[in-house]
C-alpha positions in Angstrom: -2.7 16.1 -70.8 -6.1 17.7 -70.2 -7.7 17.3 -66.8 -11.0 16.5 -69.2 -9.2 13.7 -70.5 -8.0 12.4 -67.7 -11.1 12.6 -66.6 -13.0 10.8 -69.5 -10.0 7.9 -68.9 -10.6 7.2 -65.1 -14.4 7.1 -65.6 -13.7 4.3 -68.7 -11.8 2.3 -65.9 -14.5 2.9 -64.1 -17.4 1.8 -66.3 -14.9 -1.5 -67.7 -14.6 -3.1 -64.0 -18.3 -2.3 -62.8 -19.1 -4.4 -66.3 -16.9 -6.8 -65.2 -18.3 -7.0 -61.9 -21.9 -7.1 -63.5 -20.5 -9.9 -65.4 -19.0 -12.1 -62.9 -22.5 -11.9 -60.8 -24.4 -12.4 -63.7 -22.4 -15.5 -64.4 -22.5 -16.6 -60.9 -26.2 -16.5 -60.9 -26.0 -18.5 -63.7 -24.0 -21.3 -62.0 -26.7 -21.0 -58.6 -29.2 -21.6 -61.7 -28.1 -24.4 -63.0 -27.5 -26.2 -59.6 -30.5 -25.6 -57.9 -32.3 -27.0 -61.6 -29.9 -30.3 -61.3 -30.5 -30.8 -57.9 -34.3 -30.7 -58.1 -34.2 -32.9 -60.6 -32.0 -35.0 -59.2 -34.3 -35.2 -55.9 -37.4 -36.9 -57.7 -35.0 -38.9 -60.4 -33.9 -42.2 -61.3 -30.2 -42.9 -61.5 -28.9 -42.3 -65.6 -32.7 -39.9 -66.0 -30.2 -37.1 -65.8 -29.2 -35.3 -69.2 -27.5 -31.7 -69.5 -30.2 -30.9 -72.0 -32.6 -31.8 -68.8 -30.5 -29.7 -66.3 -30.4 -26.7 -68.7 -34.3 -27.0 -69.9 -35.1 -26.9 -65.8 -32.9 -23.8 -65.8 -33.6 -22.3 -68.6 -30.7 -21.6 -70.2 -29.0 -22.6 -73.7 -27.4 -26.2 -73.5 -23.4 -24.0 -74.3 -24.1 -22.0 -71.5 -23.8 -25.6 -69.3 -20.3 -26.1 -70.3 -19.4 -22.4 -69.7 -19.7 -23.7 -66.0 -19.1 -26.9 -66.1 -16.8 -29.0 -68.4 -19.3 -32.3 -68.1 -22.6 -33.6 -66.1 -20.0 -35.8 -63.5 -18.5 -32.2 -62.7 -21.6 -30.6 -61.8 -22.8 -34.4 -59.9 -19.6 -33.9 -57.9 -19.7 -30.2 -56.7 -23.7 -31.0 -55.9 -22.4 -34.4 -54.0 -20.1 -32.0 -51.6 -22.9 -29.7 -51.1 -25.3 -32.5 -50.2 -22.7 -34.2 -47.6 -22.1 -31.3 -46.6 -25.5 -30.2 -45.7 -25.7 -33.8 -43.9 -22.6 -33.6 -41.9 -24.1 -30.0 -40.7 -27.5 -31.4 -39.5 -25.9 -34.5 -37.8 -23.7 -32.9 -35.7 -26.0 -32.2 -32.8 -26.8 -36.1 -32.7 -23.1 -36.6 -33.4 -22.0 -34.5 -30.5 -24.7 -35.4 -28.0 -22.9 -38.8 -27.8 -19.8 -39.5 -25.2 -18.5 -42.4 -26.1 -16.4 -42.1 -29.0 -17.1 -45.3 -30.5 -21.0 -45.2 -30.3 -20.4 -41.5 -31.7 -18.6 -42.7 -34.5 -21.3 -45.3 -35.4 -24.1 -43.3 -35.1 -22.8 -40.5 -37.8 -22.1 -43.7 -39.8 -25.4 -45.0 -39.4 -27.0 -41.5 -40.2 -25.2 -40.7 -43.4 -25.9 -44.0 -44.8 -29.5 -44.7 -43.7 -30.3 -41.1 -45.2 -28.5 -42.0 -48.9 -30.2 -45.1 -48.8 -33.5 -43.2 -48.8 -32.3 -41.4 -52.0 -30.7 -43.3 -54.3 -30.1 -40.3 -56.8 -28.3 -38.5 -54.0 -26.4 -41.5 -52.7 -24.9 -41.4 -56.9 -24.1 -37.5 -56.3 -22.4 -38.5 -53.1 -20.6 -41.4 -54.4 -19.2 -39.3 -57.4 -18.5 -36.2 -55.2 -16.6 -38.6 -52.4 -14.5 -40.1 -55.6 -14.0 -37.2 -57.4 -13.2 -34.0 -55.0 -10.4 -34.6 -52.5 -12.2 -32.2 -50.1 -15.2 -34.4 -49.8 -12.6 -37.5 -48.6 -10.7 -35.1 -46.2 -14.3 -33.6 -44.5 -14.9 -37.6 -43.6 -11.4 -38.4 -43.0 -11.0 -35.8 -40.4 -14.3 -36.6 -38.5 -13.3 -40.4 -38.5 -10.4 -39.0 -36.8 -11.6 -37.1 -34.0 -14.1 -40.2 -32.9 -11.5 -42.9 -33.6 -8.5 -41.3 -32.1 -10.8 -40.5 -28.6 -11.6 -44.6 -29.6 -7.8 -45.8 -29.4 -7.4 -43.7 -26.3 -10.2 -45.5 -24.7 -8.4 -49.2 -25.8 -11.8 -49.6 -27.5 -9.7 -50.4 -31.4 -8.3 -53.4 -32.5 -5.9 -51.0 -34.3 -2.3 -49.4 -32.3 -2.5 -46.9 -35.0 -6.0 -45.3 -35.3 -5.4 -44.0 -38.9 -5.4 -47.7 -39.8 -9.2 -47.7 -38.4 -9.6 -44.4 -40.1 -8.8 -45.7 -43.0 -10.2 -48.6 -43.3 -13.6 -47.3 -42.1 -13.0 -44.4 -45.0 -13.0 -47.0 -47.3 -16.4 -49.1 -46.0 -18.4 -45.6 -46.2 -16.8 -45.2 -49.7 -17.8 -48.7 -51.0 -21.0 -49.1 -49.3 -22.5 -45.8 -50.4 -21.5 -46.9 -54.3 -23.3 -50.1 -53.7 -26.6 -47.7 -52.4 -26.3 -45.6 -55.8 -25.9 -48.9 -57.5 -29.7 -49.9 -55.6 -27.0 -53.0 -54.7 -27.9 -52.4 -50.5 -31.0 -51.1 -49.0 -31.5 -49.5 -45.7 -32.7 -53.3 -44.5 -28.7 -54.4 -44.6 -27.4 -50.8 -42.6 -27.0 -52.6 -39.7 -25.5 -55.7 -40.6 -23.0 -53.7 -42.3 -22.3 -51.1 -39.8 -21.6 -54.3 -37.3 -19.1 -56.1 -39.8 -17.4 -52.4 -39.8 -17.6 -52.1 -36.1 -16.3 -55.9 -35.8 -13.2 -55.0 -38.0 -11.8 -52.1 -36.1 -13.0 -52.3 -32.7 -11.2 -54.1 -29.8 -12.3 -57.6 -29.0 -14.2 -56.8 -25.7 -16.9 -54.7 -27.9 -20.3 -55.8 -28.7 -20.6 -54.9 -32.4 -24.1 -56.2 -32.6 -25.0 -54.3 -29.7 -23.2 -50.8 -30.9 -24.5 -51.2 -34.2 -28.2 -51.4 -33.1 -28.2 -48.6 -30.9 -26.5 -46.1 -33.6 -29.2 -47.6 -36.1 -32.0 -46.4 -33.5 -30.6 -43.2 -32.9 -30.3 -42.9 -37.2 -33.9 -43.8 -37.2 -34.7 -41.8 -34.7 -32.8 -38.6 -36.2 -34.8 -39.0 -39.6 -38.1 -39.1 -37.9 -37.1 -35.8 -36.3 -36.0 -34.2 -39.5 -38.9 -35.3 -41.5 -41.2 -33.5 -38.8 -39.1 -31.0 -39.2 -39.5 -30.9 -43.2 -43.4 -31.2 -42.5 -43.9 -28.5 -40.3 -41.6 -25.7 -42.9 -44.0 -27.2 -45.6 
């Protein structure tokens, strides 16, 4: 075997995976395509205004190249759902954190997430599918109910001896209450009323739901007044 063939063979591997490689970043700028196209549409949308032939227009790209990436519309409404919580829990943290009590902490992201999906009802639909449909989404939540309502039972401030039972039941409000947003069923006007019935059902008898509930709503108000400066001033 010629050293020129072997030659002539390596540089075929060569040229075969750098194609490949061309391939899989041309196909993942493809997918980046199509999401940032959904999700702008998606910002300035009614709930059911969203097509795939509207998605792939936006991108510009053929209506087969859609399902290439995606197998349906509710696939690409989940994965941008977990990027839009995601981006949410990120930005809330520092309000999150600033808090000591564990209780008033917990309420306060509560109050956050929701008041900011009620102010967009197409995104409170991507978070609603992505919440139902990608296990991640439910375990990202799960785990920060946790750390706030395990410092809770340690305090005595749950009416639960188990704080997964809080945890979960708590899980399944935010679930609920952000379908009935997307649905346009509940409005930012009802947030605190319903963040009170939530803090009434898992916390111990001696604490002022009404009280804790009003207080997280100020500070959720409070945060999106600070972050639509924010927006203003990077416009």
């Amino acid at each position: 075997m010629s050293a020129s063939w072997q030659g002539e063979q390596g540089m075929a591997r060569i040229n075969l995976a750098r194609r490949a490689e061309i391939g899989r970043e041309k196909r993942g700028r493809t997918r980046v395509a199509i999401l940032d196209a959904a999700r702008a549409i998606y910002e300035g949308a009614e709930p059911g205004a969203i097509t795939v032939e509207s998605v792939t227009e936006k991108a510009g790209v053929a209506k087969g190249t859609f399902y290439v990436h995606f197998p349906d519309l509710a696939a690409l409404e989940a994965e941008l759902g977990v990027t839009l919580i995601a981006e949410l829990d990120e930005r809330l943290q520092p309000a999150r954190l600033a808090i000591a009590e564990p209780l008033a902490r917990f309420a306060t992201a509560l109050a956050i997430m929701l008041l900011d999906l009620t102010r967009s009802p197409a995104a409170s639909r991507l978070a609603a599918r992505a919440v139902a449909g990608i296990p991640y989404v439910g375990t990202q939540i799960h785990r920060r109910l946790r750390e706030d309502l395990d410092s809770a039972s340690a305090d005595g401030a749950l009416a639960f001896a188990e704080p997964e039972l809080a945890v979960t039941f708590a899980a399944g409000i935010f679930i609920h209450i952000t379908n009935e947003i997307a649905a346009s069923r509940l409005t930012a006007s009802a947030l605190e009323a319903v963040l009170a019935a939530t803090l009434r059902a898992i916390a111990a008898p001696h604490i002022n739901a009404a009280n804790l509930a009003a207080d997280a709503m100020s500070r959720a108000e409070a945060f999106a007044a600070r972050q639509y400066n924010q927006d203003e001033q990077e416009t």
